[in-house]
C-alpha positions in Angstrom: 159.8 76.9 24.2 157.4 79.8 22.7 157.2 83.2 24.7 154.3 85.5 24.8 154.8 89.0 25.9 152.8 91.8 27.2 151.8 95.1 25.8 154.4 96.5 28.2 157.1 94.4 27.4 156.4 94.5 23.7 156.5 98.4 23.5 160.0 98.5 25.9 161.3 96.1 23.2 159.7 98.3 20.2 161.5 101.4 22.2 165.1 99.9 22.0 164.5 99.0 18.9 163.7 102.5 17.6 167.2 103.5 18.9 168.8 101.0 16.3 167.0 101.7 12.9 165.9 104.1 10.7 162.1 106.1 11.4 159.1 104.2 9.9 161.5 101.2 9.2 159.8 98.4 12.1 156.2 99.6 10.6 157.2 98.8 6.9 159.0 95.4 8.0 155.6 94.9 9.9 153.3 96.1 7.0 155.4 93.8 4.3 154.9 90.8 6.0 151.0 91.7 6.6 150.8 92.5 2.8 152.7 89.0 1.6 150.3 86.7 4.6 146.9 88.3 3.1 148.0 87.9 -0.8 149.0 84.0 0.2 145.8 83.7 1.8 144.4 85.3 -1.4 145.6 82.8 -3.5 144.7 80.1 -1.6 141.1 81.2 -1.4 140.6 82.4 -4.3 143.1 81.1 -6.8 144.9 84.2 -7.5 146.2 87.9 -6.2 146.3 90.4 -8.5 142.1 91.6 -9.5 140.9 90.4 -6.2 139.6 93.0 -3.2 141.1 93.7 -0.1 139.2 95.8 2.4 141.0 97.4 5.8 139.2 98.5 8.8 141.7 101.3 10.0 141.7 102.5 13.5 144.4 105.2 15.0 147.8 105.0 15.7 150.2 102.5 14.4 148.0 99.5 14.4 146.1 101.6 11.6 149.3 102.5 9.9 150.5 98.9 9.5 147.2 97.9 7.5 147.5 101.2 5.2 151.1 100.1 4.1 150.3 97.1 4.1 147.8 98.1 1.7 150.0 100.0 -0.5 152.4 97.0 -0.2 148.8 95.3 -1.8 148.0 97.4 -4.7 151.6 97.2 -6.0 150.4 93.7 -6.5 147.3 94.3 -7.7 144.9 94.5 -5.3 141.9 96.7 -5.5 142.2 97.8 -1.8 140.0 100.1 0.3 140.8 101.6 3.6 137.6 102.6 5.7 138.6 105.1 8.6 137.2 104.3 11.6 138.9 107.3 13.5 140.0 110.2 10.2 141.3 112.6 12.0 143.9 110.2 14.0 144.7 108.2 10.9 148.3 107.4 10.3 149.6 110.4 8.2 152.4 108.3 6.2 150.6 105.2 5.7 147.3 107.2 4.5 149.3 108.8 2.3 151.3 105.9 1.1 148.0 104.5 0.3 146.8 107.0 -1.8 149.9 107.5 -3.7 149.5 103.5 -4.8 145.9 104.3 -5.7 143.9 102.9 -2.8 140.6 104.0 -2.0 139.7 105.9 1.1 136.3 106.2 2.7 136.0 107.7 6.4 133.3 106.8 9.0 132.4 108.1 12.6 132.5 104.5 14.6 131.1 106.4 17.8 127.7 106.6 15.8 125.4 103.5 14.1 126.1 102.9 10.9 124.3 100.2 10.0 122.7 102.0 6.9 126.3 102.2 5.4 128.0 98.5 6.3 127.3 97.1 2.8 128.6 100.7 0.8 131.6 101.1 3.3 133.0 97.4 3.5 132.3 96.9 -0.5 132.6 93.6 -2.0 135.9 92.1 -0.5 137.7 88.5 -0.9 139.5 89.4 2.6 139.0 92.0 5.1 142.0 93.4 7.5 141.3 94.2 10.7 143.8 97.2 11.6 141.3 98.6 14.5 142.9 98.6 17.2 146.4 97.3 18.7 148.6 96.5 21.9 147.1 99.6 23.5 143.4 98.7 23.0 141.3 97.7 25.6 137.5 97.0 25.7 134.9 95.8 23.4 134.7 97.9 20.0 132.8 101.1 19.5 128.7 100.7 18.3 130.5 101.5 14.9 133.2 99.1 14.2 131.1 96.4 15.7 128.5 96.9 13.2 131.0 96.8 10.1 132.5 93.6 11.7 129.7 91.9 12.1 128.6 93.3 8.5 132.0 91.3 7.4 130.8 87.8 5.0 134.6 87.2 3.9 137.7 85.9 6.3 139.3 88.4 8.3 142.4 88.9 9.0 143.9 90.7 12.0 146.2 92.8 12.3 149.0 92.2 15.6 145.6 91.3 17.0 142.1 90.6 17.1 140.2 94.4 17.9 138.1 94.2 21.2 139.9 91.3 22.5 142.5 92.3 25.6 146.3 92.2 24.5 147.2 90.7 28.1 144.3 88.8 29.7 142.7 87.5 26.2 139.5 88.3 27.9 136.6 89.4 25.4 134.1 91.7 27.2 132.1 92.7 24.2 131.8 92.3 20.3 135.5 91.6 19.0 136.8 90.3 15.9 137.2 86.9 15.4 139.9 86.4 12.5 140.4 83.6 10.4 144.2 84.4 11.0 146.1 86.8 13.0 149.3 88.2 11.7 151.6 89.6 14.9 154.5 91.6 14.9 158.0 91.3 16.6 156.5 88.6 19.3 153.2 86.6 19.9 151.3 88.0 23.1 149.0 86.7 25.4 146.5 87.1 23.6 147.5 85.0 21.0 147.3 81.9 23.0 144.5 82.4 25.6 142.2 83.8 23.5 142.9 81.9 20.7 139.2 81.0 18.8 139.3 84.6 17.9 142.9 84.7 16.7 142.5 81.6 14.5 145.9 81.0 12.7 149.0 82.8 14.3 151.4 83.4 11.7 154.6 86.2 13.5 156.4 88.6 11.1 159.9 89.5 12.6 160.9 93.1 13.2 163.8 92.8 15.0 162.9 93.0 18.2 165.4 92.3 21.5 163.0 90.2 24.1 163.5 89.6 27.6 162.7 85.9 29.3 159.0 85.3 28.9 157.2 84.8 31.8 154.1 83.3 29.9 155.8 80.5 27.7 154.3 77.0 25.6 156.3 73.7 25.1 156.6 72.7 22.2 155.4 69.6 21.0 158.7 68.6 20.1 160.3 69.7 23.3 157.6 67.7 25.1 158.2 64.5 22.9 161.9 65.0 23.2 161.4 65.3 27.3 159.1 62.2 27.7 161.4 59.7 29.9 161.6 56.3 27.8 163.4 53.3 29.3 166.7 53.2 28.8 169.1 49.9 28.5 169.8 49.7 31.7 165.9 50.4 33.4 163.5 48.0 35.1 159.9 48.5 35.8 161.5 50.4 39.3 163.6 52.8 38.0 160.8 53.8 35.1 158.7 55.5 38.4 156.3 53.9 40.4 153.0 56.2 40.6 150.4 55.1 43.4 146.9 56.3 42.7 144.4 56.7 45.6 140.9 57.4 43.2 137.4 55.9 42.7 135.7 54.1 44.9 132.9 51.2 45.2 130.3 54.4 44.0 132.6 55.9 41.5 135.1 52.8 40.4 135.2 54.5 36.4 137.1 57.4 38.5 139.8 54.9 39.7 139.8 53.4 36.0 140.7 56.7 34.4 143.0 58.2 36.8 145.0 55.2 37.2 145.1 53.9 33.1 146.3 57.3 32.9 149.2 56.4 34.8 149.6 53.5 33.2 149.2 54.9 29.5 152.2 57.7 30.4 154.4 54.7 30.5 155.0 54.5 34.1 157.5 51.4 35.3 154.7 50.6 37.4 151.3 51.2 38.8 149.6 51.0 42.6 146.2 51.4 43.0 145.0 51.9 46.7 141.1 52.0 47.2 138.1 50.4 46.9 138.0 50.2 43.2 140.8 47.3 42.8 138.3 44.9 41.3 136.9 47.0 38.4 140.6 48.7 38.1 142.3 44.8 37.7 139.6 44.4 35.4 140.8 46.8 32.9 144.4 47.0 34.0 145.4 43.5 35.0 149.3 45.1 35.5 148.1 47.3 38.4 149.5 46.1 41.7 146.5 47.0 44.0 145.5 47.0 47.8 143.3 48.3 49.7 145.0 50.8 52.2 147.8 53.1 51.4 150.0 51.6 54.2 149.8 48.4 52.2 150.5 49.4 48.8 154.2 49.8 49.1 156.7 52.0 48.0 155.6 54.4 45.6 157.5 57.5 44.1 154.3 59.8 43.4 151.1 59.9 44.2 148.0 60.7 42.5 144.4 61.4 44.9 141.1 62.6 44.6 139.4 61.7 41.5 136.1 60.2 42.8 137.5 59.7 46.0 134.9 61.2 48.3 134.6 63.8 50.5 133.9 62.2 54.1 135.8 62.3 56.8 137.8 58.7 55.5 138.6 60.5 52.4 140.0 63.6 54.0 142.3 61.5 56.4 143.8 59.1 53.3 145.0 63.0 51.6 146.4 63.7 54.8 148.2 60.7 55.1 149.6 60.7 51.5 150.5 64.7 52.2 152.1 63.8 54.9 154.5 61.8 52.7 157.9 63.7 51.2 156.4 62.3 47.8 155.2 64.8 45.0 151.3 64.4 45.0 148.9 65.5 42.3 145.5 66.4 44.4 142.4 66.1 41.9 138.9 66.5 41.9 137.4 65.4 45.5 140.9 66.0 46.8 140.5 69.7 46.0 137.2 70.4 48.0 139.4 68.8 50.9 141.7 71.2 50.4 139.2 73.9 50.4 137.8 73.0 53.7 141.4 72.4 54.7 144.2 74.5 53.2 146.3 73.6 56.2 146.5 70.2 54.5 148.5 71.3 52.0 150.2 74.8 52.5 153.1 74.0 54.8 154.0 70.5 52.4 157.6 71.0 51.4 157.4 68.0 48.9 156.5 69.3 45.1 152.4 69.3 44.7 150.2 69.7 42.0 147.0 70.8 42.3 144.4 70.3 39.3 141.6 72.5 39.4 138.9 73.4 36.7 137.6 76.9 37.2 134.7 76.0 39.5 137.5 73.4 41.8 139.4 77.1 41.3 136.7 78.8 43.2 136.2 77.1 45.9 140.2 76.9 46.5 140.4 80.8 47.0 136.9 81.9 47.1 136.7 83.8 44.0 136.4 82.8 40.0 140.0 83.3 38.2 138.5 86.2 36.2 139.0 87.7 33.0 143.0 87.7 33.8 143.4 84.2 34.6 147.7 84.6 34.1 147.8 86.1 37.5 144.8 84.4 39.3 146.6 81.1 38.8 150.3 82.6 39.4 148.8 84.3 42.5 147.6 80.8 44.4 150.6 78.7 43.4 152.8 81.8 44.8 150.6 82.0 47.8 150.2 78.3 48.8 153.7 77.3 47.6 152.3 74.6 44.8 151.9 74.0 41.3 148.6 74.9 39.8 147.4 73.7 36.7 143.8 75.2 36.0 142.5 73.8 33.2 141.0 75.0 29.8 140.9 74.8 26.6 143.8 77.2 26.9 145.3 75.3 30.3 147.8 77.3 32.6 150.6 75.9 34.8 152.2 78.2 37.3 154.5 76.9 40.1 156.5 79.0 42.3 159.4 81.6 41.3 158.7 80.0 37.9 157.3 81.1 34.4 153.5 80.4 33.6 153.1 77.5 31.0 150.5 77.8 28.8 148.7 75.2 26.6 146.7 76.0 23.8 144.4 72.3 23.2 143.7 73.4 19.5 139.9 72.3 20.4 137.7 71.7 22.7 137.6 67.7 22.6 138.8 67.1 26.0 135.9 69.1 28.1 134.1 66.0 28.6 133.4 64.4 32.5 136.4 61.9 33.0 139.2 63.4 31.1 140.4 64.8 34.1 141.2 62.6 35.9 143.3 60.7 33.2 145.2 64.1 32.8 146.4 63.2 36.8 147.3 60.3 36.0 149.7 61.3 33.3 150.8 64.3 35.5 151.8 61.7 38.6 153.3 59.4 36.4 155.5 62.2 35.2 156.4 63.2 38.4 157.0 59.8 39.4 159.9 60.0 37.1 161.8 62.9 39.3 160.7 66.0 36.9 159.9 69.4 37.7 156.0 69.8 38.5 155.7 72.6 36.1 157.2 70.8 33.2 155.6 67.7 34.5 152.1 69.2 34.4 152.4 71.4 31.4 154.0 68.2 29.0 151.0 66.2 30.8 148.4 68.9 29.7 150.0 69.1 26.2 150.1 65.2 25.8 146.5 64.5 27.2 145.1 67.1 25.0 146.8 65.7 21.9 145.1 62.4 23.0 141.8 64.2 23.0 142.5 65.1 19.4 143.4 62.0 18.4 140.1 61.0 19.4 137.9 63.2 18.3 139.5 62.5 15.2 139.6 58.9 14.6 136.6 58.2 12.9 135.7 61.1 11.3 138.6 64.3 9.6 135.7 66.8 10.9 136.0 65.3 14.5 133.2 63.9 16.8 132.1 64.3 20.1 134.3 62.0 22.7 134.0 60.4 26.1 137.3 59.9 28.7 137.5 56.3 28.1 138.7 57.0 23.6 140.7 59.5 24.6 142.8 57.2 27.6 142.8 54.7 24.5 144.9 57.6 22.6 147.2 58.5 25.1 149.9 56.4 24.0 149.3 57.4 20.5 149.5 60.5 21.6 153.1 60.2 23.1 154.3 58.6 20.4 153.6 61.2 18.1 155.5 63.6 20.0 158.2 61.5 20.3 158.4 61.1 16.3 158.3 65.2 16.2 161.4 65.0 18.5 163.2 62.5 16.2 
């Protein structure tokens, strides 16, 4: 699993560190491997290193000081490198003069005034632009200044640790920001890195030697997921596999009830019940589904799936509460969630694992307010308080379950954000749990599967990718498995 730490934890772990190796050693370590990821980028744009033009936007501190050794680092190789202060008189004293001793050249700038008069004579004519503005301790938009010279920028940029203007912790971008081409962090990837990732562009981490705690913000892996996916073994049947009951759709929405239960199905579930209305469009396309009209008559199931298109009326709301009432794990979706809105009570006391699936809007209406700029803690804070799993989706989707770390998945894209996707991700979350796994793991390999799938799609007919609809991407999912199965190989 990948971790992602906060500004807090990073500088603890920076602190201990400092007790263990020589002064200005982690900055160098840092500054080499920001030097060696912009002359590979260099000569893989442009064909070559040595005669091309480098230009770093320096802030204060030691964000600043890692892009001016990392310039010297540059020149040594080369590099006809530039450094434009954004902040001179708090400019890193060693790796100013580091730069200067290796023949850089230095221009200074007040980024509290406009400077759009000087964007073109201060940012030269570069090949690749660093971004050293600000670091870890930054927080807010960037100055008048530095936004104009950024947006001035007509080469790739890459950032430093991270992307200036964009919050360490939350990813949340509240102004102009950078938005890098790649983002070279040091010692440990951050928040940042994975909820705000259009604006990191390609993380690549430079070791420093850093001493990390337990993450409470961590990813699967794809191979981790593949190498988790049950598969039948020699001695399974179609019962043992998990048998996932979906309550979804109905005679006004039966395409619900499709999705949410060929989900199910795709995730290789031993079997599949379908309880509703929808049985004769769902048999249609899935001719394996055992279906029935009533939940008392669909027999025994080992998860359950509700809400995707399942209405809201006063029918609706007592089918959730007899499947709640169950000592199964439910996923509650869609329809289910404005119940659950009306009716918290439904759900709060429920021993059994549940996973709620909310988009930010569902979100809302759940606790009354949006999830906000730090949407970490938003989503931690409702699972903690109603005693469920929450996965809120997104192109970077989070999954927090009680007394348990926050997964986080990054989709790559933003292929699945298309009506109907949904609920196919709740069928491939039930038929995980069907299988006896943890919710969180169940959810997060579900979201990391299912957004796979909606690359996959996106994909298939063109390298440049294509607008999709739910029903290609349910048509990937097994694909999708697969794949991550062969990465676990």
């Amino acid at each position: 699993m990948r971790g992602y730490y906060t500004a807090d934890e990073v500088r603890a772990a920076e602190a201990e560190l400092f007790t263990r190796v020589p002064e200005g050693m982690p900055m160098r370590r840092a500054a080499f491997g920001l030097a060696d990821v912009v002359a590979r980028e260099l000569r893989e744009r442009t064909g070559g290193v040595a005669g091309r033009a480098v230009t770093l936007l320096v802030g204060s501190g030691d964000n600043g000081g890692d892009a001016l050794w990392a310039g010297s680092f540059l020149r040594r190789r080369g590099v006809a490198v530039r450094a434009v202060l954004l902040v001179p008189e708090r400019a890193h004293a060693a790796g100013l003069a580091a730069l200067r001793r290796a023949g850089g050249r230095i221009l200074a700038v007040d980024t509290g005034t406009s400077v759009p008069y000087r964007v073109g004579q201060l940012l030269g004519a570069p090949d690749l632009v660093v971004d050293g503005i600000v670091g870890i301790s930054g927080r807010g938009p960037l100055r008048q200044g530095a936004a104009e010279l950024v947006a001035g920028v007509r080469c790739p940029i890459i950032a430093a640790d991270l992307p200036s203007g964009v919050d360490p912790d939350t990813g949340a971008v509240t102004g102009p920001a950078v938005r890098a081409d790649v983002t070279v962090t040091f010692g440990a990837r951050k928040p940042v890195h994975a909820l705000a990732a259009p604006h990191c562009g390609r993380i690549e981490l430079v070791p420093i030697g850093l001493r990390l705690p337990e993450a409470n913000l961590i990813a699967l892996e794809p191979r981790a997921v593949g190498a988790g996916w049950p598969v039948p073994g020699p001695s399974d049947d179609k019962y043992t596999q998990g048998v996932t009951g979906v309550c979804a759709g109905s005679g006004t929405y039966p395409g619900a009830a499709v999705l949410c239960t060929g989900g199910a199905v795709a995730a290789t579930s031993g079997m599949v019940r379908y309880a509703g209305t929808g049985a004769e469009q769902v048999l249609a396309h899935l001719p394996e589904v055992i279906a029935a009209e009533t939940i008392s008559a669909t027999g025994r199931v080992q998860s359950w799936v509700f809400g995707p298109g399942a209405g809201t009326d006063a029918a609706a709301r007592d089918r959730l509460a007899e499947i709640l009432a169950t000592d199964l794990p439910v996923v509650v979706d869609a329809d289910g969630l404005t119940l659950l809105a009306a009716e918290p009570g439904l759900v709060t006391g429920r021993a059994a694992p549940t996973v709620l699936t909310p988009h930010a809007g569902e979100f809302a209406r759940l606790t009354g307010a949006e999830p906000g700029p730090d949407r970490v803690a938003a989503v931690r804070k409702l699972a903690e308080s109603w005693q469920v799993t929450v996965l809120l989706k997104g192109r970077a989707t989070l999954i927090a379950g009680p007394g348990v770390p926050v997964f986080v998945n990054e989709a790559g894209g933003s292929w699945a954000a298309t009506a109907g996707s949904g609920d196919v991700l709740s069928g491939i979350v039930g038929a995980l749990l069907a299988r006896g796994l943890h919710p969180s793991w169940a959810a997060a390999a579900a979201a990391r599967a299912h957004s796979l799938a909606a690359n996959l799609a996106a994909h298939a007919t063109t390298s440049a990718g294509a607008p999709i609809s739910a029903s290609p991407l349910l048509s990937h999912v097994r694909e999708a498995i697969g794949t991550l199965r062969e990465l676990a190989a």
